[in-house]
Every structure is written in structure tokens, then in C-alpha cells.
C-alpha positions in Angstrom: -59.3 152.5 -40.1 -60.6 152.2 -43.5 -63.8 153.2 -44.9 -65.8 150.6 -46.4 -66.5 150.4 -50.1 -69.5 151.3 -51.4 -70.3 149.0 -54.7 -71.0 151.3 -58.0 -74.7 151.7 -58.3 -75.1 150.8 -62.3 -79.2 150.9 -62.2 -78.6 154.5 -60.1 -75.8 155.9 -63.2 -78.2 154.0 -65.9 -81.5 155.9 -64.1 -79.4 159.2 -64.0 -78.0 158.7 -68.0 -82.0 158.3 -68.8 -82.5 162.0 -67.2 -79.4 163.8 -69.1 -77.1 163.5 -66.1 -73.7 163.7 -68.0 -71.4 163.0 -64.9 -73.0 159.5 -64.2 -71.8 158.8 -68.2 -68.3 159.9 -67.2 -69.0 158.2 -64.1 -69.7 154.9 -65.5 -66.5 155.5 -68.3 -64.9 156.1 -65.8 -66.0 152.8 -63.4 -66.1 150.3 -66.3 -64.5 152.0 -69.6 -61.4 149.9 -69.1 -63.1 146.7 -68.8 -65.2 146.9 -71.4 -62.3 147.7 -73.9 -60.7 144.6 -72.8 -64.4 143.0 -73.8 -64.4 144.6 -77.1 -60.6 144.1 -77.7 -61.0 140.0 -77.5 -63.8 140.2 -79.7 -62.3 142.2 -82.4 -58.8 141.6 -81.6 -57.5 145.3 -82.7 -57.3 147.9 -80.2 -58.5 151.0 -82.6 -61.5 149.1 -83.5 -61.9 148.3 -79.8 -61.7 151.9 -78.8 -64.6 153.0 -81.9 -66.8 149.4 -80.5 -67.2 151.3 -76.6 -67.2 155.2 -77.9 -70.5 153.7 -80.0 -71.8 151.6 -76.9 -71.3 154.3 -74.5 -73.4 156.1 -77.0 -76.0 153.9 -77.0 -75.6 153.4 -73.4 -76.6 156.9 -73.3 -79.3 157.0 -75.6 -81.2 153.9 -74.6 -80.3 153.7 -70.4 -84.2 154.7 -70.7 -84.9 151.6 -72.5 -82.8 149.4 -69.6 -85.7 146.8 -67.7 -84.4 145.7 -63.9 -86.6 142.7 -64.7 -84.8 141.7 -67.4 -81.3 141.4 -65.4 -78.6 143.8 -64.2 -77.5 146.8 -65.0 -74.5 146.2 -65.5 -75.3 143.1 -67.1 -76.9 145.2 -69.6 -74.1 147.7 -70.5 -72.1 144.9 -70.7 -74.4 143.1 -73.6 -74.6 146.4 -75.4 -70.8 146.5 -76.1 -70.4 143.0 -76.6 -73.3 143.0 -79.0 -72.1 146.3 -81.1 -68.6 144.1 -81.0 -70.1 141.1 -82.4 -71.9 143.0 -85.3 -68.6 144.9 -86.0 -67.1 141.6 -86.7 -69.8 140.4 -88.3 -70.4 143.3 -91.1 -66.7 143.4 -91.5 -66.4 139.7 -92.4 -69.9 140.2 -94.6 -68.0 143.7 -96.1 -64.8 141.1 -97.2 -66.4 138.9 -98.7 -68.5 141.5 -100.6 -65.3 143.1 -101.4 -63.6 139.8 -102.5 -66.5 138.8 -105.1 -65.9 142.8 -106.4 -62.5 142.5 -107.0 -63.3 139.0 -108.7 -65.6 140.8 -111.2 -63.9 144.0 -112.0 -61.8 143.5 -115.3 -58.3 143.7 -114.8 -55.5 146.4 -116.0 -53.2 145.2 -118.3 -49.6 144.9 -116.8 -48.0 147.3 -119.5 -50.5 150.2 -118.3 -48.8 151.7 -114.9 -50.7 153.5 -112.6 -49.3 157.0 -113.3 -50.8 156.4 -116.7 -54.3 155.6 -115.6 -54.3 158.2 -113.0 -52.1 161.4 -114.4 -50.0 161.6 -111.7 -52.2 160.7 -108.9 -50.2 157.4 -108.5 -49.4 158.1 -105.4 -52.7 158.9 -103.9 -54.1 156.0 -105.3 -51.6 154.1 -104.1 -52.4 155.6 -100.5 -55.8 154.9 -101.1 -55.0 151.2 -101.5 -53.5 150.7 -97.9 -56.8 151.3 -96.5 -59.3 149.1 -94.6 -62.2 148.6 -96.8 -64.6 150.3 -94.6 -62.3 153.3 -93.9 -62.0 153.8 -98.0 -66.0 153.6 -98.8 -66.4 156.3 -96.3 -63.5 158.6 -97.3 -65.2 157.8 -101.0 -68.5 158.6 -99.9 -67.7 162.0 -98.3 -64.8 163.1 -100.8 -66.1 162.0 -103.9 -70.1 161.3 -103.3 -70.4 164.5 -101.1 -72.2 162.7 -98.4 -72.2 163.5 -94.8 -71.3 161.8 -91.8 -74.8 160.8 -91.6 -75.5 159.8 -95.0 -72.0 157.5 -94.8 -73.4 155.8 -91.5 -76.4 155.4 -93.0 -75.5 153.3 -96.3 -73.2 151.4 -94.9 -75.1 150.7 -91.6 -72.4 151.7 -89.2 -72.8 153.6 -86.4 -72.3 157.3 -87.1 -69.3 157.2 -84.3 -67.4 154.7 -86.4 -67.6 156.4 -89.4 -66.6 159.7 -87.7 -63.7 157.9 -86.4 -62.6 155.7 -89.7 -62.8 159.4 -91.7 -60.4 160.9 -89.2 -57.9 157.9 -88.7 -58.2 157.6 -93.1 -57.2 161.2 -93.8 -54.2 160.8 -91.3 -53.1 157.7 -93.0 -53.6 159.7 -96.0 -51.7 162.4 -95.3 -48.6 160.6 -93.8 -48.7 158.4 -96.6 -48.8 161.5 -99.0 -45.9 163.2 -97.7 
């Protein structure tokens, strides 16, 4: 005979995150990480981005389960709104960082055809080139650290991304880099 099933206890796990319990965290990845990718994943409709949209809400599912009001609806109705919300600005700021993007590239002057690229950048053609294939998000934050000197922090900070995002777009850039380099 089987033995019933016991329903997951989100308020228990969210009550447990508030007090530094780590294994109800893994516990609720573990319970609900799946299906909350497949939230994130229709919102933003690319499965890296998905993956950085629930490592930030699980983060902020840890930092704020103490902020989580039963009176206000269900737990898990609640870690459910905190991905789908983090998705939703994701898409939002990326749209809003396109467009800013767009009116840039309107404004800056142009290079004349008969300059190439190895002139202009003495033989870093091709890095520049490798720069070019990336998002613009991931490419302000490589600037920021390699060229500015800023930390992760710092990065996060001016371009109002979560610092797991920009942890994430640094590491996926450089590999990009370096496969397109070679």
C-alpha cells in the first residue's frame, strides 16, 4: 500500500528561508525550480535568460521570505509573483536598453567605408569584431569591468540589474569572447 502524499509546505520552506535554513532553499529549487523556469522561459522566451531570471528570484526569495504576508495570499503564490515579476522587468529594461541603444547608434557619426577596422583599431579587428556579437547588456558590463574598472557591484548598480545577472552576462561574455578569439 502506498503512502499518502504530503503537499509541500511553501509558508513552512518560506518561514524556514527567513531563519537561514539553506536546505528549505534547496528544498523549494528543488520542489518548484523546474516550473518556475518554464514561467520565466515564456516570458522571456530564451532559456539562458530564463535560467539568470530564477537564480535572481531564488535570491530574492531568499532575502525577502521574511517580507512574505499569509494575508496577502499564498506562499507559493508569492514565489511565483517574484519570478514572474523579475521576468517582466527583464523584458522590460531590455526593450527600454534597445531602444536606448538604437537612438545611440543613430547619433554616433559614422566611419567612412574606406577606413577598415584594422586601421581604426591596430590590429584589434578581431576583438572588436567579437565585441560586436554581443547582447547589449552583456557588452556594457564587460566595458564597465574591463575598461571602467568597476565591480560586480558597481555594474549592477548603473545599469540596475540584479547583481546575479551581471555575474552571469560577465561569465557567458568572456566565453563568447574567448571562442570567438581563437
Amino acid at each position: 500500500m502506498n503512502a499518502p502524499v504530503v503537499p509541500f509546505d511553501f509558508e513552512g520552506c518560506l518561514a524556514a528561508c527567513a531563519n537561514g535554513d539553506r536546505r528549505a532553499l534547496q528544498a523549494l529549487y528543488e520542489h518548484e525550480g523546474a516550473r518556475l523556469l518554464g514561467v520565466a522561459q515564456r516570458i522571456s522566451r530564451d532559456r539562458a535568460t530564463a535560467e539568470d531570471i530564477v537564480h535572481d528570484a531564488f535570491m530574492r526569495i531568499w532575502t525577502g521570505a521574511g517580507s512574505y504576508d499569509p494575508a496577502r495570499g499564498s506562499a507559493r503564490g508569492w514565489v511565483y509573483s517574484v519570478t514572474r515579476h523579475l521576468a517582466l522587468n527583464f523584458m522590460r529594461d531590455s526593450r527600454r536598453e534597445t531602444d536606448l541603444d538604437d537612438a545611440a547608434m543613430a547619433a554616433t557619426p559614422t566611419i567612412p567605408p574606406e577606413v577598415e577596422a584594422a586601421q581604426l583599431w591596430s590590429g584589434s579587428g578581431k576583438l572588436y569584431h567579437c565585441l560586436e556579437q554581443l547582447q547589449p547588456g552583456p557588452l556594457r558590463c564587460i566595458l564597465h569591468a574591463y575598461v571602467d574598472g568597476c565591480s560586480n557591484a558597481e555594474i549592477a548598480t548603473l545599469l540596475g540589474a540584479p547583481l546575479g545577472t551581471v555575474k552571469a552576462w560577465i561569465k557567458r561574455s568572456l566565453k563568447a569572447l574567448r571562442a570567438c578569439m581563437t
